[in-house]
VOBA-1610 file (N, C-alpha, C; in pm, whole numbers, padded with zeros to 5 digits, always signed):
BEGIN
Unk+00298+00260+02277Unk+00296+00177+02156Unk+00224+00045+02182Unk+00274-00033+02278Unk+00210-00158+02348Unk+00014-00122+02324Unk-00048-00021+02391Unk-00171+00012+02326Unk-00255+00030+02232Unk-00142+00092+02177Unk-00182+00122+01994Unk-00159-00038+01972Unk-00063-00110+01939Unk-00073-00275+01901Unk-00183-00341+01951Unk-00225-00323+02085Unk-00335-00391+02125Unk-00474-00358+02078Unk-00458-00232+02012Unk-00601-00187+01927Unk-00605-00246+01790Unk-00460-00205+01725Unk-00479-00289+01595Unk-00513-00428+01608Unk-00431-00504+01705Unk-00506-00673+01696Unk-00660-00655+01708Unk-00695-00615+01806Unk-00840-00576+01821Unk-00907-00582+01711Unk-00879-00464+01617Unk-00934-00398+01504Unk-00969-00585+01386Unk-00820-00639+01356Unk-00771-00695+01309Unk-00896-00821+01323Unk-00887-00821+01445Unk-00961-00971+01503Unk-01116-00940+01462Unk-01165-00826+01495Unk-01295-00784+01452Unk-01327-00791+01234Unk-01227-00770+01236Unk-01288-00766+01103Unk-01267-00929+01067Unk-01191-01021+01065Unk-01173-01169+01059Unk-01273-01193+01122Unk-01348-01207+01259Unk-01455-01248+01327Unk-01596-01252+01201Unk-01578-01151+01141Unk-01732-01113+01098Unk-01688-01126+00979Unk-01581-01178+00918Unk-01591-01265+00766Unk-01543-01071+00648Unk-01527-01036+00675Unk-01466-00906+00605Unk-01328-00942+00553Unk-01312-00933+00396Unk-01243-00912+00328Unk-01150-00810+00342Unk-00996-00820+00401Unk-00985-00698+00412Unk-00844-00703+00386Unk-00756-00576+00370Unk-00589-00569+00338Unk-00571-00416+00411Unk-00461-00502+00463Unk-00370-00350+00547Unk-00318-00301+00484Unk-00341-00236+00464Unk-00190-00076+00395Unk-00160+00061+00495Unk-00109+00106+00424Unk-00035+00273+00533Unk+00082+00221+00541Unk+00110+00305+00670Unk+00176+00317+00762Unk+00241+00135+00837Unk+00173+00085+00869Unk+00182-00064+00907Unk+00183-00166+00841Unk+00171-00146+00666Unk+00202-00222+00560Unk+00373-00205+00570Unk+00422-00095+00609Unk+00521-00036+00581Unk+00603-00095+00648Unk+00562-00106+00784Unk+00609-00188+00902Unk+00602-00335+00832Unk+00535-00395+00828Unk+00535-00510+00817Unk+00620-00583+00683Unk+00688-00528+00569Unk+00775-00534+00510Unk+00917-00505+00530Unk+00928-00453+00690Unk+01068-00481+00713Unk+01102-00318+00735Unk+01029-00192+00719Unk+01062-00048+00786Unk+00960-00007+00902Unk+01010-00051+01019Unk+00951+00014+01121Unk+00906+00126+01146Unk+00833+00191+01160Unk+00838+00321+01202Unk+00708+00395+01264Unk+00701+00463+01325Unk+00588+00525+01402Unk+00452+00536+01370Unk+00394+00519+01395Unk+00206+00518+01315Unk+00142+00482+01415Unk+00001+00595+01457Unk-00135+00608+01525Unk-00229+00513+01487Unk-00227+00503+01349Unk-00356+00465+01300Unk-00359+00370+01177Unk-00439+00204+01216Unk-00465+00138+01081Unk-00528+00184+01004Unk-00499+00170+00831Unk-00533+00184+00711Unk-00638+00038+00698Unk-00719-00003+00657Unk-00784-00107+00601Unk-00841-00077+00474Unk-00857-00156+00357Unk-00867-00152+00224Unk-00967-00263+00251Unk-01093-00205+00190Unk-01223-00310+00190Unk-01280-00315+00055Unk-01366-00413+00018Unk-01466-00347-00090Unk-01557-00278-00067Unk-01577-00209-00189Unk-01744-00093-00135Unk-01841-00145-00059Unk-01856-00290-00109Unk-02035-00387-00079Unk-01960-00409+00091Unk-01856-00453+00153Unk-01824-00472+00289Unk-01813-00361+00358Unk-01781-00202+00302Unk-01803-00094+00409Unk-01888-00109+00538Unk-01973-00136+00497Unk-02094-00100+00570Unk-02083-00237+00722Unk-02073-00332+00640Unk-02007-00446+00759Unk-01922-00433+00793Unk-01830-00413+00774Unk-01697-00311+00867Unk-01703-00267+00947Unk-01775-00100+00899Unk-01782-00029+01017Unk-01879-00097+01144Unk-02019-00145+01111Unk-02062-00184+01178Unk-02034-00323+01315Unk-01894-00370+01224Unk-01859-00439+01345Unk-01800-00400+01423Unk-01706-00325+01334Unk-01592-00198+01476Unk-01690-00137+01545Unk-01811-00111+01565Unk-01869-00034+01674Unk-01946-00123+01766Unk-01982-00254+01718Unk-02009-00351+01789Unk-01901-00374+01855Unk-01777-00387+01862Unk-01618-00403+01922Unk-01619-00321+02008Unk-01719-00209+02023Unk-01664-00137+02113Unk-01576+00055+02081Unk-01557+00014+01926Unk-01500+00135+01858Unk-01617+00251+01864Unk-01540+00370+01812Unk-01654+00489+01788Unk-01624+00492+01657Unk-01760+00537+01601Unk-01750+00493+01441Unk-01813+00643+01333Unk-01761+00664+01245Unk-01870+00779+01141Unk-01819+00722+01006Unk-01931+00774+00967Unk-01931+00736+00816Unk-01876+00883+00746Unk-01750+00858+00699Unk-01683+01006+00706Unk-01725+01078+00590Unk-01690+00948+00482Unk-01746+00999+00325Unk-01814+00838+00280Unk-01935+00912+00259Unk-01979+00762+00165Unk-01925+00681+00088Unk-01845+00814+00002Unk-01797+00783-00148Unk-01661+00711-00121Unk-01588+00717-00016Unk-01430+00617-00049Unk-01436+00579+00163Unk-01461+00665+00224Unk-01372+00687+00380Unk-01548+00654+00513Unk-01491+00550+00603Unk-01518+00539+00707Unk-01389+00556+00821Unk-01461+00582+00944Unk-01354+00618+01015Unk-01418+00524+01175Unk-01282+00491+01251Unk-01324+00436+01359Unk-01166+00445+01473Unk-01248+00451+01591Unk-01162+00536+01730Unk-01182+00452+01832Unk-01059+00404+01877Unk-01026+00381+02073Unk-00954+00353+02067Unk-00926+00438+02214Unk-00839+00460+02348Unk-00753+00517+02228Unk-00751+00637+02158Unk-00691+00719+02040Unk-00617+00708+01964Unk-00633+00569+01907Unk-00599+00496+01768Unk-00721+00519+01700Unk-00671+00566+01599Unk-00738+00539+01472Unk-00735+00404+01372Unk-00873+00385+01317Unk-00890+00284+01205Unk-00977+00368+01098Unk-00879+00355+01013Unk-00950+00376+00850Unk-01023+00288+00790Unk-01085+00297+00734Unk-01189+00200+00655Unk-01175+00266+00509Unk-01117+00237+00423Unk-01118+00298+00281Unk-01145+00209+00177Unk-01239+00200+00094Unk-01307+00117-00027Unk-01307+00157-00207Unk-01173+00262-00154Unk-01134+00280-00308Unk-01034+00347-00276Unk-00923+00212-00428Unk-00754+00246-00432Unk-00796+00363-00508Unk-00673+00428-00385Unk-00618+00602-00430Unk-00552+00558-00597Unk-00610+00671-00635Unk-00600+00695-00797Unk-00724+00644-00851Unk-00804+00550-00840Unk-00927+00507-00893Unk-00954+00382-01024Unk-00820+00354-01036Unk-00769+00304-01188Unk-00795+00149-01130Unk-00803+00106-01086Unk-00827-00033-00983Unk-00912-00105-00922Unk-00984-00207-00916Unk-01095-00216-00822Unk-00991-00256-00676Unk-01072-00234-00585Unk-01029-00335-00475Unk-00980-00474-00441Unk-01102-00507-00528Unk-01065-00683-00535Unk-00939-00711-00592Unk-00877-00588-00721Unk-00798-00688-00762Unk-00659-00714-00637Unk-00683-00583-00573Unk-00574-00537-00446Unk-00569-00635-00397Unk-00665-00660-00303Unk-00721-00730-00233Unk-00662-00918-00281Unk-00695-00964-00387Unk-00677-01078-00458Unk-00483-01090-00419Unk-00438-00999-00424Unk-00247-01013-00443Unk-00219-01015-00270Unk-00334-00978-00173Unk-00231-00979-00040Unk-00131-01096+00039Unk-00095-01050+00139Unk-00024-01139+00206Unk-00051-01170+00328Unk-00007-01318+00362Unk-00026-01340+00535Unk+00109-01246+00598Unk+00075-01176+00695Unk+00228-01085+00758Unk+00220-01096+00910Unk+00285-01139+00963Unk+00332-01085+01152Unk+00395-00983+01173Unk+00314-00909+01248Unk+00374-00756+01270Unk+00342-00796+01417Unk+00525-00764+01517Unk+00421-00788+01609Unk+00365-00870+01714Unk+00386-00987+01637Unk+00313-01103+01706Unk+00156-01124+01638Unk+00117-01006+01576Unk-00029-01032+01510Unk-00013-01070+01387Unk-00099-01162+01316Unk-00106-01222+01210Unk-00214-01098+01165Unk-00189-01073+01026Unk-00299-00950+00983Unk-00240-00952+00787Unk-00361-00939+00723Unk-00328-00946+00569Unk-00310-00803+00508Unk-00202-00832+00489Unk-00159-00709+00397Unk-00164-00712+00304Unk-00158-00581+00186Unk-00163-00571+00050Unk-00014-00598-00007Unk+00006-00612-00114Unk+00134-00695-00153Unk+00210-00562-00205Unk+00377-00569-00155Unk+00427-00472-00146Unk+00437-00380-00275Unk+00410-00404-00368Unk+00391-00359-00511Unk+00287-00234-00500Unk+00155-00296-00428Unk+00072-00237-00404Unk+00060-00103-00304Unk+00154-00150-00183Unk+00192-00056-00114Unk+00252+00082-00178Unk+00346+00024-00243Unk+00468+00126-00310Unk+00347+00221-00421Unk+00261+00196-00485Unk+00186+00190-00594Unk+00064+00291-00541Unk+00005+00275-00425Unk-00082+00367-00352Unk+00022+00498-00297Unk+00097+00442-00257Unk+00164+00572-00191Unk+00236+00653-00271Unk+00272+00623-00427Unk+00300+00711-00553Unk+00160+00787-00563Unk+00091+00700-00540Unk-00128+00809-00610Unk-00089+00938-00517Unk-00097+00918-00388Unk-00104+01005-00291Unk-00034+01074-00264Unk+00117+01114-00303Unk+00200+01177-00228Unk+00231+01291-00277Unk+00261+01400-00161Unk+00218+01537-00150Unk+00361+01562-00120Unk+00389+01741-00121Unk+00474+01814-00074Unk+00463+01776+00073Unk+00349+01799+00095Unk+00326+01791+00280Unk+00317+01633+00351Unk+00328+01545+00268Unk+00333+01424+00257Unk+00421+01323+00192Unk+00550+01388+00274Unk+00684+01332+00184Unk+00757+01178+00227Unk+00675+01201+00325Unk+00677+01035+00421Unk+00690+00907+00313Unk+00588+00966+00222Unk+00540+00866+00141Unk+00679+00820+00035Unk+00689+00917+00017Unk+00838+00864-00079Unk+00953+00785-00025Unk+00962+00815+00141Unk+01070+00755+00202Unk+00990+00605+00274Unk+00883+00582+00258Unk+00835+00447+00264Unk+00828+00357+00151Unk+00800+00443+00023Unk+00812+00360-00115Unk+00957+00291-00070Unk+01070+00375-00073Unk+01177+00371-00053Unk+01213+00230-00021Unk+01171+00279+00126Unk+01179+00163+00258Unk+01141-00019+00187Unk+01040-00004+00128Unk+00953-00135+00097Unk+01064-00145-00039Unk+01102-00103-00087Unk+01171-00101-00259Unk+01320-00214-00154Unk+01383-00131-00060Unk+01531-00187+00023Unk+01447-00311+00025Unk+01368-00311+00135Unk+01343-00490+00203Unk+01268-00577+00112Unk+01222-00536-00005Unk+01211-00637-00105Unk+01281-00708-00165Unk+01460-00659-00147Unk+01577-00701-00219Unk+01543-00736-00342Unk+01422-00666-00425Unk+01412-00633-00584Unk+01313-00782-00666Unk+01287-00837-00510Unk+01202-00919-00556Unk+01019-00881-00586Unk+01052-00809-00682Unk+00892-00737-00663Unk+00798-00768-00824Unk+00736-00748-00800Unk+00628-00808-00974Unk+00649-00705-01032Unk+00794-00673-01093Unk+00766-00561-01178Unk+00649-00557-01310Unk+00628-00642-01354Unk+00536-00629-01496Unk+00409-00542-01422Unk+00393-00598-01346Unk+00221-00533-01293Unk+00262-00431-01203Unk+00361-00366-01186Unk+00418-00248-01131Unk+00439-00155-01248Unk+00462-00168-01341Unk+00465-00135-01472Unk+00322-00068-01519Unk+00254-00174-01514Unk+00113-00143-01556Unk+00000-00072-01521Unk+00012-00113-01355Unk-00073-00006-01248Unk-00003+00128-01283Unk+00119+00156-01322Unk+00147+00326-01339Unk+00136+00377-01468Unk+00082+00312-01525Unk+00067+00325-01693Unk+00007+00477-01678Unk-00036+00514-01592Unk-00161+00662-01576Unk-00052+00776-01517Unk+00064+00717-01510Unk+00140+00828-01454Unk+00299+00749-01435Unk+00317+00736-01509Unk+00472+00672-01504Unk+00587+00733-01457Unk+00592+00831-01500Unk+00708+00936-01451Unk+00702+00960-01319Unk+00597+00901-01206Unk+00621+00881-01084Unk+00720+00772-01029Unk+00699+00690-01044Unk+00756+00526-01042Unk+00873+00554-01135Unk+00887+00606-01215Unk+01057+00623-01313Unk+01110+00708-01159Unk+01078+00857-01116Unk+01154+00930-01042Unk+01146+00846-00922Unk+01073+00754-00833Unk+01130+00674-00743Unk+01237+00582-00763Unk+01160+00525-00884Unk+01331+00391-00883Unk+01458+00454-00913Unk+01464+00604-00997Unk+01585+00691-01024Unk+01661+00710-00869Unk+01540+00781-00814Unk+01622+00845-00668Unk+01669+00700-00609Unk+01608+00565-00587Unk+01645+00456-00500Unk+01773+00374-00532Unk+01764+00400-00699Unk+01843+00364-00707Unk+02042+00413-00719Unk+02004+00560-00629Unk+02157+00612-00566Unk+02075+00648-00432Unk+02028+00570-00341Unk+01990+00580-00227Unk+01992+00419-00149Unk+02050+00386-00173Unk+02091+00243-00119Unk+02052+00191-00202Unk+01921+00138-00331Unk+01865+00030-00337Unk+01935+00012-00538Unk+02077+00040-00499Unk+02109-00022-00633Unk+02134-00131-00690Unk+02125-00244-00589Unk+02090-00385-00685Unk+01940-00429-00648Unk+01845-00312-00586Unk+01689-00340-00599Unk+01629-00326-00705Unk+01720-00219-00788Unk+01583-00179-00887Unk+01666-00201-01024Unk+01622-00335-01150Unk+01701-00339-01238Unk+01667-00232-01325Unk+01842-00217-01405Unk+01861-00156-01517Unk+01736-00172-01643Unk+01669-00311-01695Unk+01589-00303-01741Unk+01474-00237-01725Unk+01438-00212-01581Unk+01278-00131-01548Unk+01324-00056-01589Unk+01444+00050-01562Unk+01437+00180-01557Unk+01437+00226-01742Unk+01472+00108-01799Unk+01483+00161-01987Unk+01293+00132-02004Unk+01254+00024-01938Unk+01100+00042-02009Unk+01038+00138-01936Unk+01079+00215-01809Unk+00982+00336-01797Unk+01036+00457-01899Unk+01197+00452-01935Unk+01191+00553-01978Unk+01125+00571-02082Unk+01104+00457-02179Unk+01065+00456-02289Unk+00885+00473-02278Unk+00834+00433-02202Unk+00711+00514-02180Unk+00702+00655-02167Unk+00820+00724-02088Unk+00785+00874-02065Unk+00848+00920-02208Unk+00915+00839-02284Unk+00978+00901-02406Unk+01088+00983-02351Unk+01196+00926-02296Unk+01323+00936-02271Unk+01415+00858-02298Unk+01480+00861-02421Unk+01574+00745-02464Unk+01540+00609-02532Unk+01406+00596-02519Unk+01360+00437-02546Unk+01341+00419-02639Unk+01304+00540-02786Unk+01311+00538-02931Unk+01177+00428-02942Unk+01211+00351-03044Unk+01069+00277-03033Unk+01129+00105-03050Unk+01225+00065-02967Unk+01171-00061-02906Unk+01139-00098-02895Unk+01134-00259-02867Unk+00974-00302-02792Unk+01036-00339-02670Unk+00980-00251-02587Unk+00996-00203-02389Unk+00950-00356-02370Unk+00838-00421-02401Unk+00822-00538-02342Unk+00944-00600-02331Unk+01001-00623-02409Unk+01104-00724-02420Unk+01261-00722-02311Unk+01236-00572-02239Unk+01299-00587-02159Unk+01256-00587-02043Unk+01337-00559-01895Unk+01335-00596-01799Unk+01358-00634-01683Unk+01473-00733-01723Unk+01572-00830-01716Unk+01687-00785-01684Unk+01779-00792-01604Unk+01969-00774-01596Unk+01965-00819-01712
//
């Protein structure tokens, strides 16, 4: 583990060196909100126009580098850590920047490294998550506990406007999974009333709130 940390600072320091815009997510966003847990490989969230300076500095660093997919994925390797390079939020509904614009300063670690803001975390890993990729639900999870419910719901709200009934069945399950004074009674009436469960025609804005 001590190795793998010493690659991410690495990684970390290389992209700050050369002026790259950048936000952690995955696996080590996950970590860094307070659920530890095992992970090979940094996630980095860039803009499209910085790909290209990215990768090219990680291989100046010393990394091994491919351009995996033009269209969203670079990839970069040492001493068998992985670094992702990805330049478009999963689901597509988003630019980067605006991601990017909400992060945070975080110590994971001992390394200072900017993460995407936990909203965001929780919010990518609803786009993505698979049968075979169930991780993802028990990290939403994770970040939902150590937020103690301090989270931007309005714009948590909004980013799922394209699929709501994801974000309703997380805060349902979290909230009889430890995180029942994380997730208020009000979110859960304005998602329902988006999926058209109970909400009749209200105005959902107006709630929210205990």
């Amino acid at each position: 583990m001590e190795q793998t940390l010493e690659v991410f600072a690495e990684a970390i320091r290389t992209m700050e060196t050369a002026g790259v815009e950048y936000g952690v997510f995955g696996g080590v966003a996950v970590w860094g909100y307070g659920q530890r847990r095992a992970t090979k490989d940094i996630d980095f969230l860039i803009c499209p126009q910085d790909a290209d300076a990215a990768l090219d500095a990680l291989s100046q660093a010393g990394f091994s580098t491919e351009r995996t997919d033009p269209a969203w994925l670079y990839k970069a390797d040492k001493d068998g850590v992985s670094v992702d390079v990805i330049f478009e939020v999963a689901g597509g509904e988003v630019p980067c920047e605006r991601v990017l614009e909400r992060r945070r300063r975080v110590t994971i670690e001992g390394i200072d490294m900017n993460v995407i803001a936990p909203e965001d975390v929780i919010l990518i890993k609803l786009a993505v998550i698979r049968a075979e990729r169930c991780w993802d639900w028990f990290d939403s999870v994770g970040v939902l506990k150590s937020s103690g419910g301090e989270l931007d719901w309005d714009y948590l709200i909004e980013r799922s406007r394209v699929n709501p009934h994801r974000l309703l069945s997380l805060l349902l399950y979290a909230k009889t999974a430890g995180c029942e004074n994380e997730v208020p009674d009000g979110i859960l009436r304005r998602l329902a009333g988006l999926v058209g469960i109970g909400g009749g025609n209200r105005d959902l804005q107006s709630e929210g709130r205990r």
